[in-house]
C-alpha distance (Angstrom), angle and dihedral (degrees) to the residues before:
residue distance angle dihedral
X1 . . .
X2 3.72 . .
X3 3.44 130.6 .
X4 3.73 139.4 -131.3
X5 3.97 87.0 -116.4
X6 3.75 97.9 49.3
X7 3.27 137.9 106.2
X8 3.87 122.7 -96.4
X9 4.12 136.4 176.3
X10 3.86 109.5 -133.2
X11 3.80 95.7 -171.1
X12 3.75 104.7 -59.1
X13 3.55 96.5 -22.8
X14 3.80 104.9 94.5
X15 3.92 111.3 -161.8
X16 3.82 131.8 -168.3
X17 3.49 97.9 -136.9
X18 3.81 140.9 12.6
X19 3.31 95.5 -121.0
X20 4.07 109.2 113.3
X21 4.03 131.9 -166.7
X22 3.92 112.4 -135.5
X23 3.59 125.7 -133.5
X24 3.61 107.8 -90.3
X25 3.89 125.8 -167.0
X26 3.92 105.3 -143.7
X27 3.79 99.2 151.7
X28 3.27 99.4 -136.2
X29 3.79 105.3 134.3
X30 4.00 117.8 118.2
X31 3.27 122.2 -67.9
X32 3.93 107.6 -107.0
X33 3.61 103.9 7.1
X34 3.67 99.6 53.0
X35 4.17 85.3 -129.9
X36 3.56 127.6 153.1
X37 4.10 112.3 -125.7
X38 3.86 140.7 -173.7
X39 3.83 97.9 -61.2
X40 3.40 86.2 48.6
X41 3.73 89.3 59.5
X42 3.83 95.1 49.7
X43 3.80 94.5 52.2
X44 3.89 87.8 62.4
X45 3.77 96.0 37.7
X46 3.86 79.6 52.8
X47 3.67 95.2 51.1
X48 4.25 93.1 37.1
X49 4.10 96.9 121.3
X50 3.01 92.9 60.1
X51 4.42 99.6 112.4
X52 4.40 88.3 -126.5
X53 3.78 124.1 10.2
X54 3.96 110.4 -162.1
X55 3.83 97.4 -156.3
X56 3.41 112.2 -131.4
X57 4.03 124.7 -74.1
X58 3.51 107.1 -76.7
X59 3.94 129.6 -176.0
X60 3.79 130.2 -111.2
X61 3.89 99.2 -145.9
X62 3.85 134.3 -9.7
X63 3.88 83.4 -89.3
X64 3.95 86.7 63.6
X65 3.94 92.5 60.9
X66 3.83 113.6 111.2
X67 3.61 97.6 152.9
X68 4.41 142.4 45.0
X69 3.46 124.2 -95.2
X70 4.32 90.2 -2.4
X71 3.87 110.5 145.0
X72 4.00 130.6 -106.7
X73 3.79 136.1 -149.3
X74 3.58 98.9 -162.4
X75 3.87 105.1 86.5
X76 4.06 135.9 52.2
X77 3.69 102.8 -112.6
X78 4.30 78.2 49.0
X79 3.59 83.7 54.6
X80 3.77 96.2 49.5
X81 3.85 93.3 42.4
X82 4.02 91.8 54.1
X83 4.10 82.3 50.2
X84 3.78 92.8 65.1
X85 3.60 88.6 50.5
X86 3.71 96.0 53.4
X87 3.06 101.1 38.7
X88 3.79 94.7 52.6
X89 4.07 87.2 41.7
X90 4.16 83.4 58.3
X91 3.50 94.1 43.6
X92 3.59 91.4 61.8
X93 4.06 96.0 45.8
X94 4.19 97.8 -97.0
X95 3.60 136.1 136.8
X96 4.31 116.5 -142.8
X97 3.74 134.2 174.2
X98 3.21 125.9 -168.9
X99 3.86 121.9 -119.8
X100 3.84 110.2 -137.5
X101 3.77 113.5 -146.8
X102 4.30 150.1 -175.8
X103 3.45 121.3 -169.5
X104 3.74 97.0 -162.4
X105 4.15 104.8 179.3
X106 3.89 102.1 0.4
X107 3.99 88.2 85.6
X108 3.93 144.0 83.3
X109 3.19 130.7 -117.3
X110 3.83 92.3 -128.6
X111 4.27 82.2 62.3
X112 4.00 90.2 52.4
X113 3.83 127.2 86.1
X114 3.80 107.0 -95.9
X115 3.68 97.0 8.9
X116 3.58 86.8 -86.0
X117 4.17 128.2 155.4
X118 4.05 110.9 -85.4
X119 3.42 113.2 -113.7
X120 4.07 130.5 -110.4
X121 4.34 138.9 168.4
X122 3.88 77.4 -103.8
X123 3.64 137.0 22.0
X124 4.39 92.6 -114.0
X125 3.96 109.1 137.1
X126 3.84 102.2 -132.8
X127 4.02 115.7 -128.4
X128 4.16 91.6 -123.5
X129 3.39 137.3 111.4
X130 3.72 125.7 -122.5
X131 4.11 129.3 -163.6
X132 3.94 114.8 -122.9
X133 3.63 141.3 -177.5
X134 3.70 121.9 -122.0
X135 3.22 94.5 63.3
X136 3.47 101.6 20.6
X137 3.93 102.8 -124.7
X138 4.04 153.6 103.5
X139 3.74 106.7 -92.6
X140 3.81 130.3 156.6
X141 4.04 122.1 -65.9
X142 3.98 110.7 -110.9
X143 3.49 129.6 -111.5
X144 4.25 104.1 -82.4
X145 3.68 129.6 -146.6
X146 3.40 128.3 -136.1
X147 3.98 124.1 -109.8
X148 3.81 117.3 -112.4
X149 3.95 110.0 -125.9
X150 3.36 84.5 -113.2
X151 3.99 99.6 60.6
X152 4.11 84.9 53.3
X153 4.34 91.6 88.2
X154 3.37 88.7 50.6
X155 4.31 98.1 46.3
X156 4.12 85.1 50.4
X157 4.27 93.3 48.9
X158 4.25 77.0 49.2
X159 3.88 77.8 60.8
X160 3.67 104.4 40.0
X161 4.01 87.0 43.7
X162 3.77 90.4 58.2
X163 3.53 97.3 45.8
X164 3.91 86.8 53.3
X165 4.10 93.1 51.1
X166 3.99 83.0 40.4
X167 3.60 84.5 65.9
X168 3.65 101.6 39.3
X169 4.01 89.5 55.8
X170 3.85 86.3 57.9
X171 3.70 106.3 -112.1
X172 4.08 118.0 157.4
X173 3.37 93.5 -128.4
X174 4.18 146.3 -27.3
X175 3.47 140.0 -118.6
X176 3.60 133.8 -146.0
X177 3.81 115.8 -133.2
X178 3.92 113.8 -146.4
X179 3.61 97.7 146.3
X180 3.70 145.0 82.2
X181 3.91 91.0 49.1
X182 3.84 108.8 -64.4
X183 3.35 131.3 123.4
X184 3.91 105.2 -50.2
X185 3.62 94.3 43.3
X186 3.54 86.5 49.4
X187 3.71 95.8 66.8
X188 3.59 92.2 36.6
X189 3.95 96.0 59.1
X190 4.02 114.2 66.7
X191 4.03 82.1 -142.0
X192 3.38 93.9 73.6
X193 4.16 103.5 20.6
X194 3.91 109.6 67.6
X195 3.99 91.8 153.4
X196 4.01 115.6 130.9
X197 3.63 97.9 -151.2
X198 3.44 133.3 83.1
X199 3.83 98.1 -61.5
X200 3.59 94.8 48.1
X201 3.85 144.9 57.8
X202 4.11 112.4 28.2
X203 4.08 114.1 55.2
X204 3.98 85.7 -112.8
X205 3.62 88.8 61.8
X206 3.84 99.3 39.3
X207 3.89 83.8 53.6
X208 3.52 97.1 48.4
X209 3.88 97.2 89.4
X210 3.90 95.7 57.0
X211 3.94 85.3 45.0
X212 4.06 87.8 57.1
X213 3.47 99.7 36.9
X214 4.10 90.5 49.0
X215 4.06 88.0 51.6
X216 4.06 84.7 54.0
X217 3.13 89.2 51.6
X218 3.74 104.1 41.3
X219 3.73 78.4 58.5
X220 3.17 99.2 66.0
X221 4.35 98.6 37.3
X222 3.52 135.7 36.2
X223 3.87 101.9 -96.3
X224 3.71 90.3 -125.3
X225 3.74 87.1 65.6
X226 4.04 96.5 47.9
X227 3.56 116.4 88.6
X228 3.88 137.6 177.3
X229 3.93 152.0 -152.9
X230 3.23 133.7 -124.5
X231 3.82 133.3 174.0
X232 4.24 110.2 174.4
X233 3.76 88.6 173.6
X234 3.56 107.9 49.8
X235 3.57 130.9 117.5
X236 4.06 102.4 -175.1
X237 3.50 119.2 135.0
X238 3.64 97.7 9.9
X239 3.85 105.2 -61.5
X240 3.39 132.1 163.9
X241 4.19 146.7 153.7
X242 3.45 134.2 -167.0
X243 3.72 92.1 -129.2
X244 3.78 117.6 15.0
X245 3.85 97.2 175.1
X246 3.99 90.2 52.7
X247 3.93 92.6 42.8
X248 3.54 97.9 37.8
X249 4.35 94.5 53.6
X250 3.70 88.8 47.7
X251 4.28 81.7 53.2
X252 3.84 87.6 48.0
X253 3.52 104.4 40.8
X254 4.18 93.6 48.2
X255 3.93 87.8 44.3
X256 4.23 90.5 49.5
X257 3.92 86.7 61.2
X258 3.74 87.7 61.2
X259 4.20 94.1 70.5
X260 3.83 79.9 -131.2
X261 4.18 112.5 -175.0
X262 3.36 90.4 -127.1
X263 3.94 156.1 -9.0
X264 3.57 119.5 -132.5
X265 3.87 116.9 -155.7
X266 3.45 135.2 -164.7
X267 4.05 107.3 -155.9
X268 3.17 108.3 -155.1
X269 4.11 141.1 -12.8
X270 4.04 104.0 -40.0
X271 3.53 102.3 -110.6
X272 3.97 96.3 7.6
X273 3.81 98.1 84.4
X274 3.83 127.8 -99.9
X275 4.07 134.3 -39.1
X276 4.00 112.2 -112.7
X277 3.91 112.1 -87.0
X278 3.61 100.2 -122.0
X279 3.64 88.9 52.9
X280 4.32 89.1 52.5
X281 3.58 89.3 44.2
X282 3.79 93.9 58.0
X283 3.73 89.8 47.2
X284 3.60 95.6 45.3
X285 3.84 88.3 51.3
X286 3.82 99.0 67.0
X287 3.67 96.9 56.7
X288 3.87 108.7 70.8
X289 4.30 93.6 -171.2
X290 3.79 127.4 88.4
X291 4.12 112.1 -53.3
X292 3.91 118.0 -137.2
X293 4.08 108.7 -166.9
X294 3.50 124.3 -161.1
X295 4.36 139.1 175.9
X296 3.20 135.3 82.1
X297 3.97 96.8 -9.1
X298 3.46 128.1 152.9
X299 3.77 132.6 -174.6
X300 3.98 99.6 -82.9
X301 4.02 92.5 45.2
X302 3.99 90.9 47.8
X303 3.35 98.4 54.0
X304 4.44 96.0 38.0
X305 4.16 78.2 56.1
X306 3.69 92.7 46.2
X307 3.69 92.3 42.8
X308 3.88 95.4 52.1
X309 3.61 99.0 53.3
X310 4.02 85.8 -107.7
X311 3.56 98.0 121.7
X312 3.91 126.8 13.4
X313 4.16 86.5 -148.7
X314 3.92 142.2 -2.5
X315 3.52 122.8 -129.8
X316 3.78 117.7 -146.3
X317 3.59 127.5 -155.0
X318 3.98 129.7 173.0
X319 4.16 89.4 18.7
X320 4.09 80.6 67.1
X321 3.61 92.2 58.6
X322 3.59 99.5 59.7
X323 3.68 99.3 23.2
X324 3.78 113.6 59.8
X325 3.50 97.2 176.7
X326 4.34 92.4 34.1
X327 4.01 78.2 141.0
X328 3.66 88.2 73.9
X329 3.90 104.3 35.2
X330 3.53 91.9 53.5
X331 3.84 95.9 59.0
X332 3.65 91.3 43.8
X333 3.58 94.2 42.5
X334 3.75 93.4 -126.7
X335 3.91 124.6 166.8
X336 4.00 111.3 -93.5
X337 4.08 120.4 -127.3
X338 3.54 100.5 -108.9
X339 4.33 105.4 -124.1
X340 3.63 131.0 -123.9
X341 3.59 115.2 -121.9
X342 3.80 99.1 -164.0
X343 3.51 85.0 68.4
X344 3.81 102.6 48.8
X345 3.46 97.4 92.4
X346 3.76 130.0 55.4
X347 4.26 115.8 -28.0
X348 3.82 123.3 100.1
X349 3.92 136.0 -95.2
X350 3.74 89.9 -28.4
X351 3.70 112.6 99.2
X352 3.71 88.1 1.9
X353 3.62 109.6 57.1
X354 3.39 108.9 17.0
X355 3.67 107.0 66.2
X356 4.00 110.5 133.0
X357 4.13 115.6 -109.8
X358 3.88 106.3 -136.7
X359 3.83 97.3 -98.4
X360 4.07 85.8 49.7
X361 3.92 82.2 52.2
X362 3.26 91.3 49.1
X363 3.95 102.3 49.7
């Protein structure tokens, strides 16, 4: 059976381990443009054994903003930012794609172009917090409107536009975020999606928008380098469905025509410990690509999943942040620096950069 530490083909991206960094929002892109920068560069670099990094979550358009300081894909000096970073990230032997991302209502107007509402399937304020600029600080999401039918061609060439710069700023592949409660989870759960029209009402219809904005993209990539996110058990920013295990095997089963290179679960409630296995296993046995697990995993639980065909790899989140080279202390089984969560959002190299590699450790 494999291991942990082998080799594995997710798609067309071929990896030298199954050991995968998370997408982490640090919001640390420039002030003003959105751009990613130097530092930036070095936190990948840092980061670059890792078998997959999934760059941070990155926004589509200034619409797509829900948080300060988070970086875009949707203008040149963007472009030229995410450059540094991949270029550094090949430098040093790694492998990153770029996860492409709307927050739809988890946002403030003072984050949106004009000052204007964010937008949502449905105009329903979510009870969540968001972090903003001027003044620097967590205050309440605003009230969201809901897209006309008509703006929806123009939200999925947002898509296909990003997935196009993704490519020009060198990343291996992409992958499309429609978890954790933003804006493609939002249509898909009948919590948050109360439109009539096409978009709206049965589960076909709610999953409709991931369906079209997966075609743009597929347009754009080679399937087998297009990944997604999913998290059925989540309750971030509000989100809810009458029937997750209905909604979320129609998501599966019109994703697993796609010949996506991978899935990439969430099992359970981020922060709220894991989803039953029985309920994961049924999930996991609709899509017949490459499996990427994630929550609450540690070294022993990673590779048992790994090991028993239940997961091809395991994607590891907060362990990245502190533990640059995690790679490496989980096959040697050494202790992990323990992070810093004052520092996890927004700053500069401290807390971000400046954790110690083992051999720094041990000097």
């Amino acid at each position: 059976m494999p291991t942990l530490f082998d080799p594995v083909h997710l798609g067309d991206l071929h990896l030298p381990n199954r050991i995968v960094m998370a997408p982490l929002t640090r919001d640390r892109a420039t002030p003003g443009t959105d751009a990613p920068h130097a530092l930036n560069a070095e936190y990948y670099a840092q980061r670059a054994t890792a078998g997959l990094l999934i760059a941070e979550a990155t926004q589509i358009s200034p619409e797509g903003k829900g948080y300060a300081f988070t970086p875009g894909i949707y203008s040149d000096a963007q472009v030229e930012g995410w450059k540094l970073v991949t270029g550094a990230v090949h430098a040093a032997g790694g492998r990153i794609a770029l996860q492409l991302w709307h927050v739809g209502r988890i946002s403030h107007t003072s984050l949106q172009p004009g000052g204007a509402a964010p937008v949502a399937p449905s105009a329903i304020r979510a009870k969540a917090k968001t972090f903003i600029e001027e003044p620097m600080s967590f205050v309440d999401t605003s009230e969201p409107r809901a897209l006309d039918i008509a703006e929806i061609p123009r939200l999925i060439e947002d898509y296909r536009r990003a997935a196009v710069n993704a490519k020009a700023a060198g990343f291996d592949g992409i992958e499309l975020h429609a978890a954790n409660g933003y804006l493609l989870q939002q249509f898909l759960c009948s919590g948050t999606n109360h439109r009539t029209d096409r978009y709206g009402g049965p589960v076909e219809n709610r999953v409709r928008l991931i369906v079209e904005v997966l075609e743009a993209l597929t347009s754009v990539w080679p399937a087998a380098r297009v990944g997604i996110r999913l998290s059925p058990w989540t309750g971030f920013g509000d989100i809810s469905d009458s029937d997750p295990a209905t909604t979320f095997n129609a998501a599966i089963d019109a994703i697993d025509r796609f010949g996506l290179a991978y899935l990439h679960m969430i099992e359970g409630d981020t922060g709220a410990g894991r989803a039953p296995d029985d309920e994961i296993a049924q999930y996991r046995a609709r899509f017949h690509g490459a499996y990427i697990a994630n929550n609450g995993y540690d070294g022993a639980l990673a590779a048992a999943r790994v090991e028993t065909g239940q997961a091809d790899a395991v994607a590891f989140g907060r362990p990245f942040i502190a533990n640059p080279d995690l790679v490496e202390r989980l096959r040697t089984g050494a202790p992990l620096n323990e992070g810093d969560q004052k520092t996890w959002y927004g700053g500069g190299a401290a807390g971000y950069t400046d954790y110690p590699f083992m051999e720094t450790k041990a000097a």
